[in-house]
N, C-alpha and C positions, 0 to 999 in steps of 0.2 A: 428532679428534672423539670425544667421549666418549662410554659405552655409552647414556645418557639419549636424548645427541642422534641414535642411531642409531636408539633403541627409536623418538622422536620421527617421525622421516624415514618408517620404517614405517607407524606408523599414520595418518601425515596422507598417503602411499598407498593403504593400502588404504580410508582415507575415502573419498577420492577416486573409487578405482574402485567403491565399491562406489554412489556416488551418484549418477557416469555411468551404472553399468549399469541401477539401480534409473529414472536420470531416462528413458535412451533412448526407451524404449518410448511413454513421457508425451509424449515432446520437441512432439508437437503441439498440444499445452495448454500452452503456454510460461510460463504465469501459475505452473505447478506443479512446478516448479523450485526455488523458494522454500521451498513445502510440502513437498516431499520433501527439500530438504536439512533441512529443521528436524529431520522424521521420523527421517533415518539418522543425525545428528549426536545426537539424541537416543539412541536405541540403541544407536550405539556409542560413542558419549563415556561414558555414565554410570561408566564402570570405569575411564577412561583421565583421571584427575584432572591430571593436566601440560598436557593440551593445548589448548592457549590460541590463539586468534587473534593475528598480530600486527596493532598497532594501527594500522600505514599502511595494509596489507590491507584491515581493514574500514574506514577512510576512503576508500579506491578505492571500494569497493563502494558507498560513499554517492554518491561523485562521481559514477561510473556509470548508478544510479537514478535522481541526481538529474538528469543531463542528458537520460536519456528521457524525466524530467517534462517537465523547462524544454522540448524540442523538441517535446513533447507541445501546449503554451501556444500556440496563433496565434488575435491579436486578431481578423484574417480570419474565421475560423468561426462567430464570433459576428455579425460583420457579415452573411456569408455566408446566416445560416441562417434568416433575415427571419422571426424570431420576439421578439416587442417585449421590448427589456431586461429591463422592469419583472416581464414575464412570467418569465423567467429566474429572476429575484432570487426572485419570490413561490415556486415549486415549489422550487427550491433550499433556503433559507429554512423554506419547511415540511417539507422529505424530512428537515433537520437538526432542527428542534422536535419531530419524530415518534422522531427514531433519541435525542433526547434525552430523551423521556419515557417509549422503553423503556429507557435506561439509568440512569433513574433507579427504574425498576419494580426492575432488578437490585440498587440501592444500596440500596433498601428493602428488599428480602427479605436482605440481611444476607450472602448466600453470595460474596461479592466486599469485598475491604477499601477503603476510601475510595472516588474518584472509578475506580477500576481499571472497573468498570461504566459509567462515559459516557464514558469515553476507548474503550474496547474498541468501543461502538455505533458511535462518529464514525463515518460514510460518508467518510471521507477515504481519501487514499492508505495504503495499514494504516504502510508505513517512516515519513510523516511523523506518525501520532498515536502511534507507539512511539517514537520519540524526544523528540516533545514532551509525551510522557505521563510521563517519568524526571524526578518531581518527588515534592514531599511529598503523599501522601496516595494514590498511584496506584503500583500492582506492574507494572513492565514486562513482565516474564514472563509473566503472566496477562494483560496486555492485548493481546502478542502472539499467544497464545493466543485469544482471544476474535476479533480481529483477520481471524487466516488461518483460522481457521474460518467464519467469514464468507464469506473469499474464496474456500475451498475449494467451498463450499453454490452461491454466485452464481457462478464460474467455471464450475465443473460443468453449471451451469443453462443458464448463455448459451452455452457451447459447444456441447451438444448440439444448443441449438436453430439455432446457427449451421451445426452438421455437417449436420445435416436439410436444409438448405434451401442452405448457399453454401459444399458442403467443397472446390469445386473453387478457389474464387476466395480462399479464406483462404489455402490451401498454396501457391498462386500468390503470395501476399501476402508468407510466410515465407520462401520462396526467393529471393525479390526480396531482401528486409532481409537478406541475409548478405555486401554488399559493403565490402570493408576496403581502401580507396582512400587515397590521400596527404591528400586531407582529412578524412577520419577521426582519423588520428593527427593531423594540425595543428589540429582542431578540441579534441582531449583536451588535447595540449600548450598549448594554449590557454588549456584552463579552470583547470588545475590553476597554469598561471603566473600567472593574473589571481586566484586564490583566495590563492597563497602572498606575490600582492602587497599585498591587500588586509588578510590578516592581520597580516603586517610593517607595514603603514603604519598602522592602527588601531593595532596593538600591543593589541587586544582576542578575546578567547577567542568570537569569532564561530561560528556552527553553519557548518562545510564543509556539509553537505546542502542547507540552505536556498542558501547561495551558489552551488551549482551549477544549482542550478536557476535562480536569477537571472540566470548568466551565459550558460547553456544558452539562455535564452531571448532574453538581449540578442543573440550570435552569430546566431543563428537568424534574429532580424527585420533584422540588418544582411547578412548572410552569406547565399550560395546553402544551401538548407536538406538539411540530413544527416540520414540515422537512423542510430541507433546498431547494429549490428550483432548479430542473435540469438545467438549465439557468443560478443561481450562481455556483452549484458543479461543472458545465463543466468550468465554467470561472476558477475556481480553481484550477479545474486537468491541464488545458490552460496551465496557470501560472507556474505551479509545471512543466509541462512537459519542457515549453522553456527553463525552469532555467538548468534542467539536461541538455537538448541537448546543450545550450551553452558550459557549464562545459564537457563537452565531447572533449576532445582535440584529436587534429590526433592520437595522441600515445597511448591514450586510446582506441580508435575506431583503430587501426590497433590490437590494443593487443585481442578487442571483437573478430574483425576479425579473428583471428588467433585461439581463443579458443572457436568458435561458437558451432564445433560439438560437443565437449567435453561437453559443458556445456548444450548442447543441450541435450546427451545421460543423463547425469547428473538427468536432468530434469523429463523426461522423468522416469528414477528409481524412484524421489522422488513421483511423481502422482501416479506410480501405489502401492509402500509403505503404500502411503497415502490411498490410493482407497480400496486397500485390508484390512483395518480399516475402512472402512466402510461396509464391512459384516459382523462385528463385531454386528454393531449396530444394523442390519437387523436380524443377527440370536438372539442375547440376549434380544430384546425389540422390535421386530416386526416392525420394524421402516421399513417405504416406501422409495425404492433406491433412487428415486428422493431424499428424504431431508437426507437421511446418507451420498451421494455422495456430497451434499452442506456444510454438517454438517461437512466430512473429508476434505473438500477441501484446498490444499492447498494455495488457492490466496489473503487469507487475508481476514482480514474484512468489509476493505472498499468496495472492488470489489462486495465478494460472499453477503454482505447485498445490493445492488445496484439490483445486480441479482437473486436474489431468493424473493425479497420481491415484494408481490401481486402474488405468483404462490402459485401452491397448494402443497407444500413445507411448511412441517410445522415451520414455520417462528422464534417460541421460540427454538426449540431443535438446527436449524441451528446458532444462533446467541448464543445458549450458548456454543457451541462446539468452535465456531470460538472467542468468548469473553474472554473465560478462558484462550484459547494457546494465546490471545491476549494481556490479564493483563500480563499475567506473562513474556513475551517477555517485555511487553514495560517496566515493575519496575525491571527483571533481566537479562534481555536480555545482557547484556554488560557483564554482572558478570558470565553469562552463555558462553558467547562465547570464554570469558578472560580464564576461566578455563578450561575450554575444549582447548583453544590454547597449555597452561600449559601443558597439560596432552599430549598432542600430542608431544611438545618440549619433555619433559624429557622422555617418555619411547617409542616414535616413530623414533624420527628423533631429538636427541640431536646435531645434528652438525649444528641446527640452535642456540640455544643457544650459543655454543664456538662463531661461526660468532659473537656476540652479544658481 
């Protein structure tokens, strides 16, 4: 082994440790896992230029996320949660018209480059709108940025208020999800052979994340139902975080720098937007603050199912609020943001067009 690959070996240890010790104390904000690997991979990457992910690594990591989505997905919750479709679709629908018209407030004021400002709003899962955001006209980096900051602000939010009121029944929750049983692994074995089947037989450069979560879900509704295990989901988030804070280049992190409090204020409109949609739920259907606040949350699926499940938070009405804005970001999300860019060029600020 040569001296590179031993300096290597080093530092992707004391990465490591320093990211266990820095997460321990978090470990019961599970959502911030993510966030602090971004944090220390930031810090201590920026001087150690050799050290790269490797690329099967961060494809686990997709796999991983993606199967907590897909097992996250049951058509039941929505049946379950006898609140009328249509209803669904319309609050959905408007939490995403609202988080698109402050992302376009951002694209206006200029401090964000292309669509990196409605990609960054999306209420989506933050992993699926940073990788369906790596397109022309949108800075991944910066929309990861925009993204977990989001999720840090709403995490922060709904955990406190879930510690207030149901800290016994969450850790209860956490303890339960850490069993690593023979269908666990045949459940992994599973998806990663049905994803390497499906690639060889398209013979088409298909997205693994979205796949997994397809197949996550198809196992799921055929199959006695798993969860993934807090000890793989953190390795996952691990994973997902290092990759973003490498890809974090000075120029990105000075440009964060620079449009913090913006995007900070930004923020800040979209939660309470969001939030005041959620008295919607409370005054038309009697729904308890607790699960309308979970329900409108803007953090995604991945985060607000991590955090609300095992609290006394009704668990179906919150995952079908957050599944619906969820489907429909992740099949039109791109075609939503495209056209909405459109609409901005031509009757807002056509003099990005002539530039074009």
């Amino acid at each position: 082994m040569n001296r590179l690959n031993v300096n290597n070996s080093v530092h992707w240890m004391i990465l490591s440790l320093l990211t266990i010790i820095i997460y321990y104390p978090f470990s019961f904000f599970t959502p911030s896992s993510i966030i602090i690997s971004i944090l220390v991979s930031i810090i201590y990457a920026r001087k150690i230029k050799e050290l790269r992910l490797n690329n099967y690594v961060y494809l686990l990591s997709q796999i991983i996320i993606g199967c907590f989505i897909g097992l996250s997905i049951n058509l039941d919750d929505i049946i379950s949660s006898n609140i009328p479709f249509y209803f669904l679709i319309f609050i959905s629908t408007l939490l995403i018209i609202l988080s698109l018209i402050v992302g376009l407030l951002a694209v206006k004021s200029k401090f964000l480059p292309g669509t990196t400002g409605l990609w960054g709003m999306l209420p989506g899962a933050a992993p699926v709108m940073i990788i369906l955001s790596e397109q022309k006209d949108a800075v991944p980096g910066l929309v990861a940025f925009i993204q977990y900051t989001r999720v840090i602000f709403v995490s922060l939010l709904a955990s406190t208020v879930i510690i207030l009121h149901d800290h016994a029944k969450l850790q209860e929750n956490l303890d339960q999800n850490s069993h690593y049983g023979i269908e666990v692994i045949l459940f992994f074995i599973a998806i990663i052979f049905f994803i390497f089947l499906t690639l060889n037989f398209l013979k088409k450069n298909l997205n693994i994340f979205l796949l997994s979560i397809l197949y996550a879900f198809i196992l799921n509704t055929i199959a006695p139902p798993i969860k993934v295990p807090n000890l793989i989901l953190a390795f996952g988030f691990i994973i997902l975080g290092w990759n973003i804070g490498f890809n974090l280049t000075t120029k990105i992190l000075i440009a964060a720098r620079k449009s913090f409090m913006r995007v900070f204020f930004l923020i800040t409109v979209l939660i309470l937007l969001c939030y005041f949609l959620s008295f919607l739920l409370i005054y038309f259907f009697n729904i308890d603050p607790l699960t309308a606040y979970l329900a409108t949350s803007p953090g995604g699926i991945d985060s607000i199912a991590i955090i609300s499940s095992g609290t006394s938070a009704v668990l179906p009405i919150v995952i079908s609020f957050q599944l619906i804005r969820f489907l429909i970001l992740l099949f039109f999300g791109e075609k939503i943001v495209n056209f909405s860019y459109k609409i901005y060029i031509k009757f807002i600020d056509p003099k990005i067009e002539n530039k074009n």
